[in-house]
Predicted model as a PDB file, atoms N, CA, C, CB and O in Angstrom, pLDDT in the B-factor column:
MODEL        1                                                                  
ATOM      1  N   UNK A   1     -24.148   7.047  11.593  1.00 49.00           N  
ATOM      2  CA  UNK A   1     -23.014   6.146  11.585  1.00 49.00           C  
ATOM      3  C   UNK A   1     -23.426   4.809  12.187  1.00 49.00           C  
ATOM      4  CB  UNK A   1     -21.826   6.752  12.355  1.00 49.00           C  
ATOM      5  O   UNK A   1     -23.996   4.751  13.277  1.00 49.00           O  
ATOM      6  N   UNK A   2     -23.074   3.542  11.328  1.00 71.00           N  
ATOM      7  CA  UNK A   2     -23.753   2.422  11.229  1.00 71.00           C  
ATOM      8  C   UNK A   2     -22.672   2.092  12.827  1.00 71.00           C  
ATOM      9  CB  UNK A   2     -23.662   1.393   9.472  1.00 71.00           C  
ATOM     10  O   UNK A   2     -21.559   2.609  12.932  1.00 71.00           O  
ATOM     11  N   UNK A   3     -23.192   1.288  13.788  1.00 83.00           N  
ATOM     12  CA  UNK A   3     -22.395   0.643  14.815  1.00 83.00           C  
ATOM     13  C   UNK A   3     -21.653  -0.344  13.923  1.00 83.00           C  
ATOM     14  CB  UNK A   3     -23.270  -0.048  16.059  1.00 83.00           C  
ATOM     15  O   UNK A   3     -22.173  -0.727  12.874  1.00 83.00           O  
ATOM     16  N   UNK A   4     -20.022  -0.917  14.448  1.00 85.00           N  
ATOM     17  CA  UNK A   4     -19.118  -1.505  13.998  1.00 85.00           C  
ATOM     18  C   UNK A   4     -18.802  -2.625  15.340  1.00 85.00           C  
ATOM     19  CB  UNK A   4     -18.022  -0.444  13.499  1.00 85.00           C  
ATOM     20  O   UNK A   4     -18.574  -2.186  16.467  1.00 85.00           O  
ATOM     21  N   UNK A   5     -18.833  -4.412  14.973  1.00 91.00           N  
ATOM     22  CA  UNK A   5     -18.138  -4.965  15.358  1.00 91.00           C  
ATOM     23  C   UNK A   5     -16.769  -5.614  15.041  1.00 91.00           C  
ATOM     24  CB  UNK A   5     -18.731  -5.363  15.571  1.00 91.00           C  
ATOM     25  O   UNK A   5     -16.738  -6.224  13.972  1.00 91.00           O  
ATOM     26  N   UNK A   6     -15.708  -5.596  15.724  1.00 91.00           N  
ATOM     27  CA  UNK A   6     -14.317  -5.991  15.290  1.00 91.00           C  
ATOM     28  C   UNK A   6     -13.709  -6.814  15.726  1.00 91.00           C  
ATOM     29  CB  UNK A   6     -13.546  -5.263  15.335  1.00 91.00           C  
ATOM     30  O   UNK A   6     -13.664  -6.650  16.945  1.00 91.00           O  
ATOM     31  N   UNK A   7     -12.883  -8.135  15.257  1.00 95.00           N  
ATOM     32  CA  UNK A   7     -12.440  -8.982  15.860  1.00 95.00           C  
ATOM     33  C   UNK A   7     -10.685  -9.098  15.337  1.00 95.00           C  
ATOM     34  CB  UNK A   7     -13.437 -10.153  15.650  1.00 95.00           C  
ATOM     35  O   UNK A   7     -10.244  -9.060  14.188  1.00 95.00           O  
ATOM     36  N   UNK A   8      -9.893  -9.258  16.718  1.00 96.00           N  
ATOM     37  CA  UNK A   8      -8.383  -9.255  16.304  1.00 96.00           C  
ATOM     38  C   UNK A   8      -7.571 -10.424  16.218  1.00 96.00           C  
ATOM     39  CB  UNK A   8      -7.682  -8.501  17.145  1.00 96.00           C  
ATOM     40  O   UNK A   8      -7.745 -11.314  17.050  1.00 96.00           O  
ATOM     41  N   UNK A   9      -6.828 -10.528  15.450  1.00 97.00           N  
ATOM     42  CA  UNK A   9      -6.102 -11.678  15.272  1.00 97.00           C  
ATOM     43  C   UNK A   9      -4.404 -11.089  15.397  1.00 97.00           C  
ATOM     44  CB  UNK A   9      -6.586 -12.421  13.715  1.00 97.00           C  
ATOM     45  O   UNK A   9      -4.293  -9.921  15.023  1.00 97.00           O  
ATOM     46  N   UNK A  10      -3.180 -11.712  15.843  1.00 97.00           N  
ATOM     47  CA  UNK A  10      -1.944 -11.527  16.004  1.00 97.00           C  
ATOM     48  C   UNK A  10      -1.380 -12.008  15.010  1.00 97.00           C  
ATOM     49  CB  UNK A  10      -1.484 -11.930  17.041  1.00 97.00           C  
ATOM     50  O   UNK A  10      -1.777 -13.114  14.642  1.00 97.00           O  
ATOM     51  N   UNK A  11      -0.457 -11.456  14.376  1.00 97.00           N  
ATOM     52  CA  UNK A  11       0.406 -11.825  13.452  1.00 97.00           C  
ATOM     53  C   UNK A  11       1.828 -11.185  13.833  1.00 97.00           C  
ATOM     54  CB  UNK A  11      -0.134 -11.423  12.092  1.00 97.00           C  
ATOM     55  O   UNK A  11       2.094 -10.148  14.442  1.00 97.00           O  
ATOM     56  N   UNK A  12       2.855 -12.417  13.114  1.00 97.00           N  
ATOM     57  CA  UNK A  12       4.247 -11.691  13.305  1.00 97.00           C  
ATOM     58  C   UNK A  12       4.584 -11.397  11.975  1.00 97.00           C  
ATOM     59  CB  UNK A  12       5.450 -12.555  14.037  1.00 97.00           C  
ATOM     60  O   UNK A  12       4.611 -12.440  11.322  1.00 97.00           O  
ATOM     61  N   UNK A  13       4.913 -10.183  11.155  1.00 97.00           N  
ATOM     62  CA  UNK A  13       5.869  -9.801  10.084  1.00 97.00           C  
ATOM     63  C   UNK A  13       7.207  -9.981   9.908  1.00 97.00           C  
ATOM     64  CB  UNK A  13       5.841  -8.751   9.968  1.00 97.00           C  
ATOM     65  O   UNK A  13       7.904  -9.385  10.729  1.00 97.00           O  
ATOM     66  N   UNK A  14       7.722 -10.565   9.160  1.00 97.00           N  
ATOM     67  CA  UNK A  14       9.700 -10.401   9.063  1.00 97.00           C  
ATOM     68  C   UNK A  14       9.908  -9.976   7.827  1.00 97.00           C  
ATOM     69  CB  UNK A  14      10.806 -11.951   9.206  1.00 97.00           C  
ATOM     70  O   UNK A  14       9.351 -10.090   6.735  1.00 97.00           O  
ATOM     71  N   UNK A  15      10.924  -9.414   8.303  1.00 98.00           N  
ATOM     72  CA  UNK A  15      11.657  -8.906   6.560  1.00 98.00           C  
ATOM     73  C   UNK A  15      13.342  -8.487   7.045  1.00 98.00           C  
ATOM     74  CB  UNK A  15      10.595  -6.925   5.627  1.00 98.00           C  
ATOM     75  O   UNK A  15      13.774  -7.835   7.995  1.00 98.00           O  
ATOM     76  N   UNK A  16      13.776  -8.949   6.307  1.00 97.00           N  
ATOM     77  CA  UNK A  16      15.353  -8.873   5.856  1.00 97.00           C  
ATOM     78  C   UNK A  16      16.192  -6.975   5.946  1.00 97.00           C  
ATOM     79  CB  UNK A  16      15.293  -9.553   3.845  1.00 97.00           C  
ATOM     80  O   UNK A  16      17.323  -6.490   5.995  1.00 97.00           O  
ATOM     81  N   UNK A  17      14.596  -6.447   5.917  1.00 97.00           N  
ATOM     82  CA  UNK A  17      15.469  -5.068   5.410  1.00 97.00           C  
ATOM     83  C   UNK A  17      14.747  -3.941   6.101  1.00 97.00           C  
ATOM     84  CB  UNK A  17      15.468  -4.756   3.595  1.00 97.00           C  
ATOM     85  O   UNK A  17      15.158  -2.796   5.911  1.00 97.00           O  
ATOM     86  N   UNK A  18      13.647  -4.167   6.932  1.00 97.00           N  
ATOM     87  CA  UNK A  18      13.173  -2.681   8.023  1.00 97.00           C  
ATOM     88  C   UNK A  18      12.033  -3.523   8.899  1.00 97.00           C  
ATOM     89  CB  UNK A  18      12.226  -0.899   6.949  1.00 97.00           C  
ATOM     90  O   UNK A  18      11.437  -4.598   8.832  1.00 97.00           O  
ATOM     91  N   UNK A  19      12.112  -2.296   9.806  1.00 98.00           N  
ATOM     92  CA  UNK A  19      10.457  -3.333  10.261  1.00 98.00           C  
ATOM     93  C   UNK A  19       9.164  -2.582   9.210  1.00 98.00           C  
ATOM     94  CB  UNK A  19       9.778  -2.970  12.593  1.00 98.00           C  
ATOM     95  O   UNK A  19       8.155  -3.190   8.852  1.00 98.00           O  
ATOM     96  N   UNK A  20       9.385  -1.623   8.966  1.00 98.00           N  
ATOM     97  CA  UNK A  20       8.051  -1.022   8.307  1.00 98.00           C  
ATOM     98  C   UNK A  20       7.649  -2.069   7.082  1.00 98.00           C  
ATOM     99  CB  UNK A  20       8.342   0.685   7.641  1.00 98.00           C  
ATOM    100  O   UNK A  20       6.496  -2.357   6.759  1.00 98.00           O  
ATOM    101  N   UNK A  21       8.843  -2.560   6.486  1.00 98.00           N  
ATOM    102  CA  UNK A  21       8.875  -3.971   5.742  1.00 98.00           C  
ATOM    103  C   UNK A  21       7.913  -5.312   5.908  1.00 98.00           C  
ATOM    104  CB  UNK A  21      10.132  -4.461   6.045  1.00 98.00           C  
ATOM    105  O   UNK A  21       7.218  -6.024   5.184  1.00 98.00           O  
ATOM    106  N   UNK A  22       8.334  -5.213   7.441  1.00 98.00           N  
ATOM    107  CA  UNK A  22       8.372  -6.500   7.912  1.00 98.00           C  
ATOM    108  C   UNK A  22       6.460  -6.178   8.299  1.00 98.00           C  
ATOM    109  CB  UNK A  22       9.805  -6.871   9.397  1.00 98.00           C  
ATOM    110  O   UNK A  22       5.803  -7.213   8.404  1.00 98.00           O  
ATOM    111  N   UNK A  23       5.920  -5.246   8.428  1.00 98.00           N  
ATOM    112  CA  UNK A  23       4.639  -4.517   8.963  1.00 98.00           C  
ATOM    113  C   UNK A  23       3.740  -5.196   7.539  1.00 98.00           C  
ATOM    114  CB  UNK A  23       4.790  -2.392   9.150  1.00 98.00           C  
ATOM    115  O   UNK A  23       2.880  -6.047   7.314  1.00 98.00           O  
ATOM    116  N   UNK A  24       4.583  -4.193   6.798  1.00 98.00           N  
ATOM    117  CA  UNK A  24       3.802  -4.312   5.169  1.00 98.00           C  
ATOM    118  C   UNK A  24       3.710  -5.844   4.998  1.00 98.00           C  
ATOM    119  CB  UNK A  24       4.850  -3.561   3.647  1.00 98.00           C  
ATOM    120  O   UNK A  24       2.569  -6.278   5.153  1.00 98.00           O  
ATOM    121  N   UNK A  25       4.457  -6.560   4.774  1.00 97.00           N  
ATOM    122  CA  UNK A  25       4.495  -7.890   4.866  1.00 97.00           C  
ATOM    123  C   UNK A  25       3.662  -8.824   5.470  1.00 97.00           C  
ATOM    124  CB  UNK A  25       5.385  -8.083   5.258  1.00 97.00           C  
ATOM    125  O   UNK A  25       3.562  -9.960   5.006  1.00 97.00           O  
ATOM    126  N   UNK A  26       2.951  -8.403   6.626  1.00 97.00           N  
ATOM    127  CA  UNK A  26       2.402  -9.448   7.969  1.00 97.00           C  
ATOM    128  C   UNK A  26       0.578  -9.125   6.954  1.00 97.00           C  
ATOM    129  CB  UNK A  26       2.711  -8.462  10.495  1.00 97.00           C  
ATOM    130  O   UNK A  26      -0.203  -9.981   6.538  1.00 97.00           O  
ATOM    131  N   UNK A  27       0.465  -7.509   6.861  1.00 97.00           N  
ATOM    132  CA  UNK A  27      -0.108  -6.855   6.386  1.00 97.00           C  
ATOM    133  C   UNK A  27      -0.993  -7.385   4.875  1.00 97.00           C  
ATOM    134  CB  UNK A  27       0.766  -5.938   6.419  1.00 97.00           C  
ATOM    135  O   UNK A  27      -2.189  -7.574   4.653  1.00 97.00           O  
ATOM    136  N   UNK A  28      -0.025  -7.476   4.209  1.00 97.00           N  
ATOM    137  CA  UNK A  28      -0.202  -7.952   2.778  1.00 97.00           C  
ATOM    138  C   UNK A  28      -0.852  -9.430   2.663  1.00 97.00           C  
ATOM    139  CB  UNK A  28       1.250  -7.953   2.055  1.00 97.00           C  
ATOM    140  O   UNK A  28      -1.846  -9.798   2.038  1.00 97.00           O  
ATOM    141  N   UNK A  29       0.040 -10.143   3.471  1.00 97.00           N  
ATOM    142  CA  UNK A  29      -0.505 -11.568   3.352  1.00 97.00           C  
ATOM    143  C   UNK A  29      -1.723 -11.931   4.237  1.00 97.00           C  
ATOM    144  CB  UNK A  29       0.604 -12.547   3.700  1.00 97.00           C  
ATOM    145  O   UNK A  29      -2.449 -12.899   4.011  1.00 97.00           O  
ATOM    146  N   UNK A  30      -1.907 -10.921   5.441  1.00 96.00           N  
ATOM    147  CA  UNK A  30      -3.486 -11.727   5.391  1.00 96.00           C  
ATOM    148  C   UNK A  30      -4.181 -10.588   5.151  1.00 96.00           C  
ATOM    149  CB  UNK A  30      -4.152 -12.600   6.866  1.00 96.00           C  
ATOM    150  O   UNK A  30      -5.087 -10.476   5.976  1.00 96.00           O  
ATOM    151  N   UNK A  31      -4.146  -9.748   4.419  1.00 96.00           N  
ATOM    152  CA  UNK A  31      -4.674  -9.312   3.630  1.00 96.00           C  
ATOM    153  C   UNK A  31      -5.282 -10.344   2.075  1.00 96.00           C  
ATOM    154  CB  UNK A  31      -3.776  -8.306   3.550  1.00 96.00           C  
ATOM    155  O   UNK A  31      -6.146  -9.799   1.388  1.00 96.00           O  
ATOM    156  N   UNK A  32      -4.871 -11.500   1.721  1.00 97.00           N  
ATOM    157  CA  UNK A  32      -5.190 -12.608   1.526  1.00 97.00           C  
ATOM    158  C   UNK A  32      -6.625 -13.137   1.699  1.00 97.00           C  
ATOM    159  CB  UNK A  32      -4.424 -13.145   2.151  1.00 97.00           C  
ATOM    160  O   UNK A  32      -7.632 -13.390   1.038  1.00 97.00           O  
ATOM    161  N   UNK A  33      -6.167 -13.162   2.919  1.00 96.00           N  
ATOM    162  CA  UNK A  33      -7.156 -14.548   3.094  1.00 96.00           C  
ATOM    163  C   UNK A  33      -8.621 -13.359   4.848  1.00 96.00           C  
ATOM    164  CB  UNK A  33      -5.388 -16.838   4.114  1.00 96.00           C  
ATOM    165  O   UNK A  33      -9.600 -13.805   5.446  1.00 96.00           O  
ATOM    166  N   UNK A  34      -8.083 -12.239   4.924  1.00 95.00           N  
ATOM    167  CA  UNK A  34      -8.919 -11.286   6.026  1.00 95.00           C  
ATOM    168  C   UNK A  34      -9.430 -10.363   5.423  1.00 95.00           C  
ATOM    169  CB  UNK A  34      -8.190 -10.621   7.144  1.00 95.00           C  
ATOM    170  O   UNK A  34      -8.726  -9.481   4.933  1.00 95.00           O  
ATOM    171  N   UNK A  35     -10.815 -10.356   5.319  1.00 94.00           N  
ATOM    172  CA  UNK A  35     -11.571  -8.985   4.726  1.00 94.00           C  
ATOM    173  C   UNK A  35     -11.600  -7.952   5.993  1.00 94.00           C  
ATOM    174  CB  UNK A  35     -13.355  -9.333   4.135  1.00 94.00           C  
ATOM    175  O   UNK A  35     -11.578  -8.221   7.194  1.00 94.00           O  
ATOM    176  N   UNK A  36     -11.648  -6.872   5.437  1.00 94.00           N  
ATOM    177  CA  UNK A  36     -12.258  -5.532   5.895  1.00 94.00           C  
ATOM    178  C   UNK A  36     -11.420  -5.187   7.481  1.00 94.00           C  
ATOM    179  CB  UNK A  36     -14.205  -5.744   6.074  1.00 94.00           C  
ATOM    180  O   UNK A  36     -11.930  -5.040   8.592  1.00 94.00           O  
ATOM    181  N   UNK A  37     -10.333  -5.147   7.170  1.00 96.00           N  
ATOM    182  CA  UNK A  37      -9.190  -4.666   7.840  1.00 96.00           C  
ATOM    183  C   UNK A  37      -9.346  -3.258   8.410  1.00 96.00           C  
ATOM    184  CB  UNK A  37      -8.067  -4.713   6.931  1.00 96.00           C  
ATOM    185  O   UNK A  37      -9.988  -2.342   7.898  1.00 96.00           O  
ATOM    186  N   UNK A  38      -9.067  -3.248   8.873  1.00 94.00           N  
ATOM    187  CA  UNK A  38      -9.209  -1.406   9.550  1.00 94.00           C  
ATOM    188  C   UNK A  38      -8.024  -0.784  10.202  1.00 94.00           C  
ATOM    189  CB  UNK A  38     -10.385  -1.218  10.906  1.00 94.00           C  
ATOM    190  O   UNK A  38      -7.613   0.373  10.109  1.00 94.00           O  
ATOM    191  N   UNK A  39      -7.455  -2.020  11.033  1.00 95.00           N  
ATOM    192  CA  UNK A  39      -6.279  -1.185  11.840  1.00 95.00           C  
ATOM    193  C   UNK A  39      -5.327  -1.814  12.112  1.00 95.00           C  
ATOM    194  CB  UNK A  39      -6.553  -0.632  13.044  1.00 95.00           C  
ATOM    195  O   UNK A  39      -5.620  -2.874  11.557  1.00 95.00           O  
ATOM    196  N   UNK A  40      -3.984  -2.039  12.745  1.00 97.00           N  
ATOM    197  CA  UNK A  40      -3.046  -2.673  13.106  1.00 97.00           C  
ATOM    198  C   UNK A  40      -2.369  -1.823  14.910  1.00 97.00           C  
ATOM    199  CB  UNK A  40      -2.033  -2.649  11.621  1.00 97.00           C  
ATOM    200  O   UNK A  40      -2.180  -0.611  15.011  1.00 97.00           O  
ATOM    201  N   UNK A  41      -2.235  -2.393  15.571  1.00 97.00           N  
ATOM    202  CA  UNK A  41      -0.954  -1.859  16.644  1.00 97.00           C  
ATOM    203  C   UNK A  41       0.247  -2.862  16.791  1.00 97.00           C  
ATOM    204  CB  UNK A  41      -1.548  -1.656  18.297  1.00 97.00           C  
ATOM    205  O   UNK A  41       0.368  -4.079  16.925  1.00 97.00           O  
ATOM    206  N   UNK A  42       1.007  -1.866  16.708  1.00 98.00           N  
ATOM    207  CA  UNK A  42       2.339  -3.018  17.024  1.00 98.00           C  
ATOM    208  C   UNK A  42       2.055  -3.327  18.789  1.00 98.00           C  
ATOM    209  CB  UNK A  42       4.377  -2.081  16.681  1.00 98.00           C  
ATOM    210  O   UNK A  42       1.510  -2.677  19.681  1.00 98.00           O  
ATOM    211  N   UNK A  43       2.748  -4.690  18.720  1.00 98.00           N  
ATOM    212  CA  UNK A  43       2.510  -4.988  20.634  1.00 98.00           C  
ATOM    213  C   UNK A  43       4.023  -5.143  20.535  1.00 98.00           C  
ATOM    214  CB  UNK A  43       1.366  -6.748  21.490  1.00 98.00           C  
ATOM    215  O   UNK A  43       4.479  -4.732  21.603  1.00 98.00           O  
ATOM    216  N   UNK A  44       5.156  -5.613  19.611  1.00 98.00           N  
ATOM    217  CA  UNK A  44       6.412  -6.155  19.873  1.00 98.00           C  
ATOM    218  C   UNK A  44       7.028  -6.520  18.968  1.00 98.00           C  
ATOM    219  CB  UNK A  44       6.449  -7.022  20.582  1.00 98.00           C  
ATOM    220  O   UNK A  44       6.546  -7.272  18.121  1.00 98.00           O  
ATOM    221  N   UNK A  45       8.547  -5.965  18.920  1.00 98.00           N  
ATOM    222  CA  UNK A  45       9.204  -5.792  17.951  1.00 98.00           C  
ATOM    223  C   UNK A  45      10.689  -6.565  18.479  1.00 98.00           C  
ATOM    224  CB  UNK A  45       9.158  -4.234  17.560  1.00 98.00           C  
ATOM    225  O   UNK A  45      11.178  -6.439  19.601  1.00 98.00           O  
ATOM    226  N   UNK A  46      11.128  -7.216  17.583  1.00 97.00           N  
ATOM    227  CA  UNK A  46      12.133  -8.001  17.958  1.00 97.00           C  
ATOM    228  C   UNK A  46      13.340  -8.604  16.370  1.00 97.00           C  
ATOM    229  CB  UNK A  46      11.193  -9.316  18.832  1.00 97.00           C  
ATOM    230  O   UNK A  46      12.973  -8.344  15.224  1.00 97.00           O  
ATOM    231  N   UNK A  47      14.404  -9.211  16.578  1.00 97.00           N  
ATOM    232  CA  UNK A  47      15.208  -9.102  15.596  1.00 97.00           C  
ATOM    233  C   UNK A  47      16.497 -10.367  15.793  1.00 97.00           C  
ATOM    234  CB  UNK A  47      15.680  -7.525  15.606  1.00 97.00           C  
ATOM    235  O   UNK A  47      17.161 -10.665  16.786  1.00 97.00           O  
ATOM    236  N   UNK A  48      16.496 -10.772  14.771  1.00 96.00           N  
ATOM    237  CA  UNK A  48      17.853 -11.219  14.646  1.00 96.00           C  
ATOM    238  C   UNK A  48      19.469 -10.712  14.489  1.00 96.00           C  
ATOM    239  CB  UNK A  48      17.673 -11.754  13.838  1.00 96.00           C  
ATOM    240  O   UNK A  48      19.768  -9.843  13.671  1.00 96.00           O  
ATOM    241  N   UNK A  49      20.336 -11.272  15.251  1.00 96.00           N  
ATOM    242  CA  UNK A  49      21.506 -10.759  14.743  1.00 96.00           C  
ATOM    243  C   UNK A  49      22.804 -11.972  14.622  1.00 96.00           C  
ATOM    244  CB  UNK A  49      21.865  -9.510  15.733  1.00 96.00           C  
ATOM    245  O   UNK A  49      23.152 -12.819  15.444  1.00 96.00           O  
ATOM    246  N   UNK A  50      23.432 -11.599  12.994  1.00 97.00           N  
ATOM    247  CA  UNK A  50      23.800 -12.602  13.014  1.00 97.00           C  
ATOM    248  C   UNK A  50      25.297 -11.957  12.673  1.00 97.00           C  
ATOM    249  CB  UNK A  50      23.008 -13.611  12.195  1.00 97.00           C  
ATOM    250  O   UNK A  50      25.172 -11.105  11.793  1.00 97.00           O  
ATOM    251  N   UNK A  51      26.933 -12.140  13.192  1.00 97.00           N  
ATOM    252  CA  UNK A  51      27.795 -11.400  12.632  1.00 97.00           C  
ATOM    253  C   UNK A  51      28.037 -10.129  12.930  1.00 97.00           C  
ATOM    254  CB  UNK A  51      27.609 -11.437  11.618  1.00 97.00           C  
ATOM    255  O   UNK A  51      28.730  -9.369  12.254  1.00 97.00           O  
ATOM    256  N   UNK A  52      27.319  -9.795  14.227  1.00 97.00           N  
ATOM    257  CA  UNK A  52      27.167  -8.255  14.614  1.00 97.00           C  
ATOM    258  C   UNK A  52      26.036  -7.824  14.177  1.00 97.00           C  
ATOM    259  CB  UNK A  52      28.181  -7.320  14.094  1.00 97.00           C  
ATOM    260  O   UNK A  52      25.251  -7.209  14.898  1.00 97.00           O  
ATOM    261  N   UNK A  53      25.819  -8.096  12.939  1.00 96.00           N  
ATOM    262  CA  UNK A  53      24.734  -7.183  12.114  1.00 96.00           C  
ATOM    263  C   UNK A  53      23.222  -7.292  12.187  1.00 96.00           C  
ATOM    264  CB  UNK A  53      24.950  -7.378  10.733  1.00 96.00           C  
ATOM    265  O   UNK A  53      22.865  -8.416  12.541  1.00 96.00           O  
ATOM    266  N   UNK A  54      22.468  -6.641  12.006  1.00 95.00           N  
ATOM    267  CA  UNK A  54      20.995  -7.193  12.155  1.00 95.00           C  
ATOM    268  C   UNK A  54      20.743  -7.796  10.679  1.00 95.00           C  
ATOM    269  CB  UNK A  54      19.766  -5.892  12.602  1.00 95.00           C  
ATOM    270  O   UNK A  54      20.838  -7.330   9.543  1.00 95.00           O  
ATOM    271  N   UNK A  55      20.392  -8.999  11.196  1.00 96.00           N  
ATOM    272  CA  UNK A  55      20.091 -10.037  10.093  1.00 96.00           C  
ATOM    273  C   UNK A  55      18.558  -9.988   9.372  1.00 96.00           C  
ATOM    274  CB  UNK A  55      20.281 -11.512  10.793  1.00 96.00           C  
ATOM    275  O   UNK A  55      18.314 -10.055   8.167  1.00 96.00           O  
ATOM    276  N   UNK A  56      17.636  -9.855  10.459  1.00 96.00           N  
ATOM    277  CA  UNK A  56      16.324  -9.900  10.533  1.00 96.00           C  
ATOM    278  C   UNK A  56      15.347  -8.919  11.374  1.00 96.00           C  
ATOM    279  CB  UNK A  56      16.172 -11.056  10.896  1.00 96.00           C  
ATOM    280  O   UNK A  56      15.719  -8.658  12.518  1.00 96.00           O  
ATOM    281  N   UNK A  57      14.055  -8.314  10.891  1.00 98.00           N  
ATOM    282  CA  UNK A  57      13.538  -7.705  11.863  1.00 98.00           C  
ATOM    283  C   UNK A  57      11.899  -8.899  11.882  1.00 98.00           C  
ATOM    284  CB  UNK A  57      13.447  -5.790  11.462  1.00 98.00           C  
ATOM    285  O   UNK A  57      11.394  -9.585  10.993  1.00 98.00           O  
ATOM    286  N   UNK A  58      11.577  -8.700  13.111  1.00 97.00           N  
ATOM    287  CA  UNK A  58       9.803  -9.398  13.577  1.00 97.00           C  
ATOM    288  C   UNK A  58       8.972  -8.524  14.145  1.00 97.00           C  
ATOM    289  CB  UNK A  58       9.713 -10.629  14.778  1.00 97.00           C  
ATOM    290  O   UNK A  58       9.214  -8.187  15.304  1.00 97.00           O  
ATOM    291  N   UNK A  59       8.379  -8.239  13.791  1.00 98.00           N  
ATOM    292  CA  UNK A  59       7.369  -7.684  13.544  1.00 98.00           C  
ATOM    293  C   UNK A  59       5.885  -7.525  14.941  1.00 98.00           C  
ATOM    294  CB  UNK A  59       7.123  -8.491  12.264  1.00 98.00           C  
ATOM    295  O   UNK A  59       5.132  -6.591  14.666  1.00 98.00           O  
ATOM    296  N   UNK A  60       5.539  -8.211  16.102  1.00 98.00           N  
ATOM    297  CA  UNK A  60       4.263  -8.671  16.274  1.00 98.00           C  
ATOM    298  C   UNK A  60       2.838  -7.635  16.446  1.00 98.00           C  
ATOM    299  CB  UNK A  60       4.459  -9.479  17.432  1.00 98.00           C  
ATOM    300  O   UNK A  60       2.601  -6.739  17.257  1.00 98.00           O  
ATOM    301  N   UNK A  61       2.124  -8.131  15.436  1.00 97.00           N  
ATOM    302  CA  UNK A  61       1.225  -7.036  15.314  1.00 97.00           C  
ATOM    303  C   UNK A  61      -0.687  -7.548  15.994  1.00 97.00           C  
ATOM    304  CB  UNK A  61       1.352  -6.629  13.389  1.00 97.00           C  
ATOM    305  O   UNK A  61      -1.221  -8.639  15.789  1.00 97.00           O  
ATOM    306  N   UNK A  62      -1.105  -6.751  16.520  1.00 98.00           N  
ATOM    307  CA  UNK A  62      -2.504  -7.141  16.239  1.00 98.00           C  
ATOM    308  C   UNK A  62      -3.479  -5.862  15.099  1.00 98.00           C  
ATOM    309  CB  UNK A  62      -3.240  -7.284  17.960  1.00 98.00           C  
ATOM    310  O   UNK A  62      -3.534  -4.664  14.821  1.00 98.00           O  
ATOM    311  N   UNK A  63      -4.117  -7.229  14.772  1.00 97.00           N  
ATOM    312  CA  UNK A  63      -4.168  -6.571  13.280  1.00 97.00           C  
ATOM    313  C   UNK A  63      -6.853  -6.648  13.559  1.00 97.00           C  
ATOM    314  CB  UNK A  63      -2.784  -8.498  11.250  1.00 97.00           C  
ATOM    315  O   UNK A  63      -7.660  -7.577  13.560  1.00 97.00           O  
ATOM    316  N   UNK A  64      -6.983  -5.102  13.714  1.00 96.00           N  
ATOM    317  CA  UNK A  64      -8.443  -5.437  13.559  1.00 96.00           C  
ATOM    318  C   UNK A  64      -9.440  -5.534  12.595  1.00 96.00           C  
ATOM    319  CB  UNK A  64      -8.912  -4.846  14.104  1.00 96.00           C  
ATOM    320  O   UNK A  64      -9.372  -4.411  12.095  1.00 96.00           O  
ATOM    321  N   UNK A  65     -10.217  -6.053  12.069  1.00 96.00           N  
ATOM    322  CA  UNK A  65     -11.360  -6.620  11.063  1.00 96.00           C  
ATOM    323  C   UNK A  65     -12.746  -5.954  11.589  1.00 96.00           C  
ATOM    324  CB  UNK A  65     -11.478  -8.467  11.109  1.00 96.00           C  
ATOM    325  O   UNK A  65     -12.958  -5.684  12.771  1.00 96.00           O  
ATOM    326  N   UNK A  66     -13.235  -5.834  11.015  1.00 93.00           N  
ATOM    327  CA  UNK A  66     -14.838  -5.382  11.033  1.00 93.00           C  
ATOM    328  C   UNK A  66     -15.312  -6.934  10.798  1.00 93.00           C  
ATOM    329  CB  UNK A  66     -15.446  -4.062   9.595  1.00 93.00           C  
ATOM    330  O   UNK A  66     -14.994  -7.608   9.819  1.00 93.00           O  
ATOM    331  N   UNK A  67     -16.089  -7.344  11.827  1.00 92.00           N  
ATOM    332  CA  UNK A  67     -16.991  -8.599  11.288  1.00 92.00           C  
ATOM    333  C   UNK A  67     -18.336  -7.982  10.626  1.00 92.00           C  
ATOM    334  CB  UNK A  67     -17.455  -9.720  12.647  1.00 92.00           C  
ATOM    335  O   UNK A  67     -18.805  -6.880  10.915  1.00 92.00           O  
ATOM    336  N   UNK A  68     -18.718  -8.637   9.950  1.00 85.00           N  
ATOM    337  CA  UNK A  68     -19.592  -8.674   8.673  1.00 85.00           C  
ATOM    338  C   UNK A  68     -21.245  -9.535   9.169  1.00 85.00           C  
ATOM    339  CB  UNK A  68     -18.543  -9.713   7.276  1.00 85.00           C  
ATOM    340  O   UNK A  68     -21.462 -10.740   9.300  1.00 85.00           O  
ATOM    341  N   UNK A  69     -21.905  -8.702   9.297  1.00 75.00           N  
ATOM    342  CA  UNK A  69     -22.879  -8.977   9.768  1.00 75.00           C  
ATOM    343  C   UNK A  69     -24.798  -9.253   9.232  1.00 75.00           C  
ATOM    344  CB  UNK A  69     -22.555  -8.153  10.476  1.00 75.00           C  
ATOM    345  O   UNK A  69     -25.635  -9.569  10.078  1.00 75.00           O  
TER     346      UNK A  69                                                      
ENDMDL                                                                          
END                                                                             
């Protein structure tokens, strides 16, 4: 098993309709522009409310990469 270096970057996800949404979302898009993804932990989860209701969910994730060597 080859040794692995990894470097993390934070992202926040939102979505209108869950956090697992709002995960997939943060997920997808730098999935874009970040190769060779490996893992995510949520650090913090937070939300809008607008009308009583929850309007919005956020997401904050750190998200790890394998650097490429």
């Amino acid at each position: 098993m080859a040794d692995h270096v990894y470097k993390k970057v934070e992202l926040v996800g939102s979505s209108p309709n869950s956090v697992e949404a709002a995960i997939e979302n943060a997920i997808a898009m730098a999935g874009k522009s970040i190769k060779n993804m490996d893992w995510f932990e949520v650090v913090g989860t937070r939300g809008h409310i607008q009308d009583g209701k929850i309007a919005h969910y956020q997401v904050e994730l750190k998200v790890g990469f394998r650097v490429e060597g």
